[in-house]
C-alpha positions in Angstrom: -9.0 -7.6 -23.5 -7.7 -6.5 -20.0 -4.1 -7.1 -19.2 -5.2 -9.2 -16.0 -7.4 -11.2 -18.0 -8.1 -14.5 -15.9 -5.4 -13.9 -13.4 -6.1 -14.0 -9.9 -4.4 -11.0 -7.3 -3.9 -10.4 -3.8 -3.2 -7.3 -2.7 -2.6 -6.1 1.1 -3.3 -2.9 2.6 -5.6 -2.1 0.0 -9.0 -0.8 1.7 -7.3 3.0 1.1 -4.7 4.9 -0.3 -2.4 3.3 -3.0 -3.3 -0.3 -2.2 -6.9 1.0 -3.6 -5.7 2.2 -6.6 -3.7 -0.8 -7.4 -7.0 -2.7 -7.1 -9.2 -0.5 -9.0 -6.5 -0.5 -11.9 -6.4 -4.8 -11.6 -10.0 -5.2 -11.7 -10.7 -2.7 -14.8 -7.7 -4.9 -16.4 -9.8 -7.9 -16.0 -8.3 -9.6 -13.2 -10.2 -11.0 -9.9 -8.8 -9.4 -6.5 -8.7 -10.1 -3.3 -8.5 -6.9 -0.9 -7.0 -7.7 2.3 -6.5 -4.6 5.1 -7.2 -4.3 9.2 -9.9 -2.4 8.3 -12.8 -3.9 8.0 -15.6 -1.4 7.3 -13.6 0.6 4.2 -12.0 -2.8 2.9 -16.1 -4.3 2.7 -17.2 -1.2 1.0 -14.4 -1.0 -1.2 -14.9 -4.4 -2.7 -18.3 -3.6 -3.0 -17.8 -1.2 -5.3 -15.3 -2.7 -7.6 -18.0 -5.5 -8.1 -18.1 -9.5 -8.4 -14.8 -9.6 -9.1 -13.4 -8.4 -5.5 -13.7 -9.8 -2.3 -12.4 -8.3 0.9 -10.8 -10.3 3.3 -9.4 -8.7 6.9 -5.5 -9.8 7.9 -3.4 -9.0 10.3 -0.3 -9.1 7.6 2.4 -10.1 10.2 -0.4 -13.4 11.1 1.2 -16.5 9.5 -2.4 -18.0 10.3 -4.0 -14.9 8.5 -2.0 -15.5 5.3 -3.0 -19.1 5.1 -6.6 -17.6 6.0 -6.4 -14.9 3.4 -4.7 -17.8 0.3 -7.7 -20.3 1.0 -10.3 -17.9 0.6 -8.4 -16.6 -2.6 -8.8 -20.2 -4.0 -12.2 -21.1 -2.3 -13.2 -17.6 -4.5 -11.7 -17.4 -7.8 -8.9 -19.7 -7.9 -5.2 -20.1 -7.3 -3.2 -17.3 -6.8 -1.5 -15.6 -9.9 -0.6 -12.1 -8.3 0.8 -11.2 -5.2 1.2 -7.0 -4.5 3.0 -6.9 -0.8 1.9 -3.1 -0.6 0.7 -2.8 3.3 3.2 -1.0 5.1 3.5 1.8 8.3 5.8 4.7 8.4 7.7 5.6 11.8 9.0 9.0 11.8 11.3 9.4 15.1 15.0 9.6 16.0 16.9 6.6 16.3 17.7 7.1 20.1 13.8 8.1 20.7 12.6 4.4 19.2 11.5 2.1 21.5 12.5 -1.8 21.3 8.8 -2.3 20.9 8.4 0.5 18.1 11.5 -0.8 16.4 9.8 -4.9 16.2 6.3 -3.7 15.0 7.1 -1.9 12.3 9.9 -4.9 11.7 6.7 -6.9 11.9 4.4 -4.9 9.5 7.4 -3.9 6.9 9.7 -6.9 6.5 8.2 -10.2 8.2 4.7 -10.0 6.3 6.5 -9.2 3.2 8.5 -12.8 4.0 5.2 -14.4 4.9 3.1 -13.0 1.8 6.3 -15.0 -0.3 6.3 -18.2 1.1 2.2 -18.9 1.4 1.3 -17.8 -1.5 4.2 -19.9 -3.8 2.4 -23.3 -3.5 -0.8 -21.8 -4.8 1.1 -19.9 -7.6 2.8 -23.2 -8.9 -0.8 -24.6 -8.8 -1.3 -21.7 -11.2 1.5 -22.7 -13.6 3.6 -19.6 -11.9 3.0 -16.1 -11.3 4.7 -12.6 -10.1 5.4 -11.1 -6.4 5.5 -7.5 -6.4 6.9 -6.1 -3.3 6.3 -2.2 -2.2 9.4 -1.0 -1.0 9.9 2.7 -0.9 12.9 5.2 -2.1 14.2 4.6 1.6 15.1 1.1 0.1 17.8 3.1 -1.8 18.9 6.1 0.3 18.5 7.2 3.6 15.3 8.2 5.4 14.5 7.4 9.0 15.2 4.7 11.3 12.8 1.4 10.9 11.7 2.3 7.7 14.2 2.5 6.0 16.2 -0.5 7.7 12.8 -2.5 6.9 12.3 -1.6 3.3 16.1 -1.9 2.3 15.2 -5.1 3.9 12.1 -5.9 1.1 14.4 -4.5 -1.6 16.7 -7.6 -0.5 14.2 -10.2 0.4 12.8 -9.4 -3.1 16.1 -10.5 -4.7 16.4 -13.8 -2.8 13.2 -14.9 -3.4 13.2 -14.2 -7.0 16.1 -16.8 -7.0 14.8 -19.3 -4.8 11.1 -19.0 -6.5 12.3 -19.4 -10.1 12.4 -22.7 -10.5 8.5 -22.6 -10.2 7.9 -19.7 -12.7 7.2 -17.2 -10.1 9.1 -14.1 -10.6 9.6 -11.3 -7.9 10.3 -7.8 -7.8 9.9 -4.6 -6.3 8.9 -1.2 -6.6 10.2 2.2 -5.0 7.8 5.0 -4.9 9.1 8.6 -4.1 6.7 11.3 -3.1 3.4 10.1 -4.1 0.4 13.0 -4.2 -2.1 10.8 -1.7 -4.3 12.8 0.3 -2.1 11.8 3.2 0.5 14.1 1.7 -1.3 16.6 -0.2 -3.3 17.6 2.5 -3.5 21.3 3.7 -1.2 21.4 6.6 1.7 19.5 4.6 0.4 20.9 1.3 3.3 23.8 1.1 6.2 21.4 2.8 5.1 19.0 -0.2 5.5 21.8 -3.1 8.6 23.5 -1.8 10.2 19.6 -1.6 9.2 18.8 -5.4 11.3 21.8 -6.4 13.8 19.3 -5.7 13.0 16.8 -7.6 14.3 16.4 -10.9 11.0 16.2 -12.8 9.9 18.9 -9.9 6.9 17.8 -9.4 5.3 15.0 -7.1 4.1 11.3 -8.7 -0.1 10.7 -8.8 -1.0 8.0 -7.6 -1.8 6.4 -11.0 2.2 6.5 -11.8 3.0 3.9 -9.3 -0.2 1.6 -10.2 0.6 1.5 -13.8 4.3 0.3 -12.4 2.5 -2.8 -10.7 0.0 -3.5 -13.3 3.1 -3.8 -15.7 5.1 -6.0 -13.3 1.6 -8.4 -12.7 1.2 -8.9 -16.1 3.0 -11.1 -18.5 4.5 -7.9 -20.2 7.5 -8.3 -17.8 8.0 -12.0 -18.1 11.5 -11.8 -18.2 11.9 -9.1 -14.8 12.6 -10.5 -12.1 14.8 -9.7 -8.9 14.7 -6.0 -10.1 14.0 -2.8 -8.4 11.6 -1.0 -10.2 12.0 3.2 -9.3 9.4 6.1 -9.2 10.9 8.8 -7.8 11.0 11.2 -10.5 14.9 11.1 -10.5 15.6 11.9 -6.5 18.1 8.7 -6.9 19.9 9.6 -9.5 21.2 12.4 -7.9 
């Protein structure tokens, strides 16, 4: 027995990098996913590997018409909507007074408003369902400090998250979120960041970076029914950087 057995997950931004490990774990714990990224090429490929249970659907995450688009097919496929993983995301590394108007709205756009969207399309479908859990990616810049847009936006998840979970109880649909530290994904690890990357974890409390697996187990335990009673909760991974 998985612990996604007949449940029914969406997860954005998951054609690569942690989005695809969150969907390999959810369909070897028996659950039926729907893969949504902009990219088209690795998000059909991808769901061709995990099998009959994963579909691929490309969305513009800041599309209120792509939501609806990307909920329909969920149903049409395998059903209403049990899971909800808000994991797609951009990072903006610049200066505050370098940021463009037009910088600053996109990534307000990618970060925050498609988290708000994800929320309110999928809740009808989920009450179809009986209920279900919203699991927002929000960062450990939705704690402390990191740089401007990011962190405005996911400080703005880790708030969203608690609003919703109150105005979405009512119809057995819990919500929380999850903040990752330094996460070891070939983005990070890669050879020209490799020896920033190791002389940073010497400064984290566990002093080492998370794998990748560490924040997916997070998620799997916040889809599944093992956390029925969490929600509106921030769920850390940072190997004790906030506790500092």
């Amino acid at each position: 027995m998985g612990r996604l057995d007949n449940k029914v997950a969406i997860i954005t931004g998951s054609a690569q990098g942690m989005g695809a490990a969150h969907a390999k774990l959810f369909v070897e714990q028996g659950a039926k996913v729907v893969l949504t990224d902009l990219n088209e090429e690795k998000g059909n490929a991808f769901a061709a590997e995990l099998g009959e249970n994963a579909i691929f659907v490309k969305q513009n995450v800041a599309s209120e018409e792509d939501w609806a688009t990307v909920v329909a097919k969920a149903e049409e496929a395998f059903g209403p909507v049990n899971v909800l993983v808000n994991n797609a995301g951009i990072t903006m590394a610049k200066n505050m007074l370098d940021v463009t108007v037009e910088e600053y709205r996109r990534i307000v756009e990618i970060n925050q408003v498609s988290v708000f969207l994800g929320m309110k399309t999928v809740a009808a479908s989920m009450a179809k369902a009986g209920g279900g859990s919203i699991v927002n990616i929000s960062s450990l810049n939705g704690l402390v400090a990191g740089a401007i847009g990011y962190t405005d936006t996911k400080f703005a998840v880790r708030g969203m998250t608690k609003a919703a979970a109150i105005n979405l109880a009512p119809m057995g649909i819990r919500v929380n979120s999850v903040h990752p530290g330094v996460i070891a994904t070939p983005m990070v690890v890669q050879e020209d960041t490799k020896a920033a990357v190791e002389a940073f974890s010497k400064m984290i409390p566990l002093k080492r970076v998370a794998q990748p697996e560490e924040v997916s187990n997070m998620v799997l335990f916040l889809a599944s029914d093992e956390s029925s009673y969490s929600t509106g909760s921030e769920f850390i991974i940072d190997g004790g950087m906030s506790a500092q």
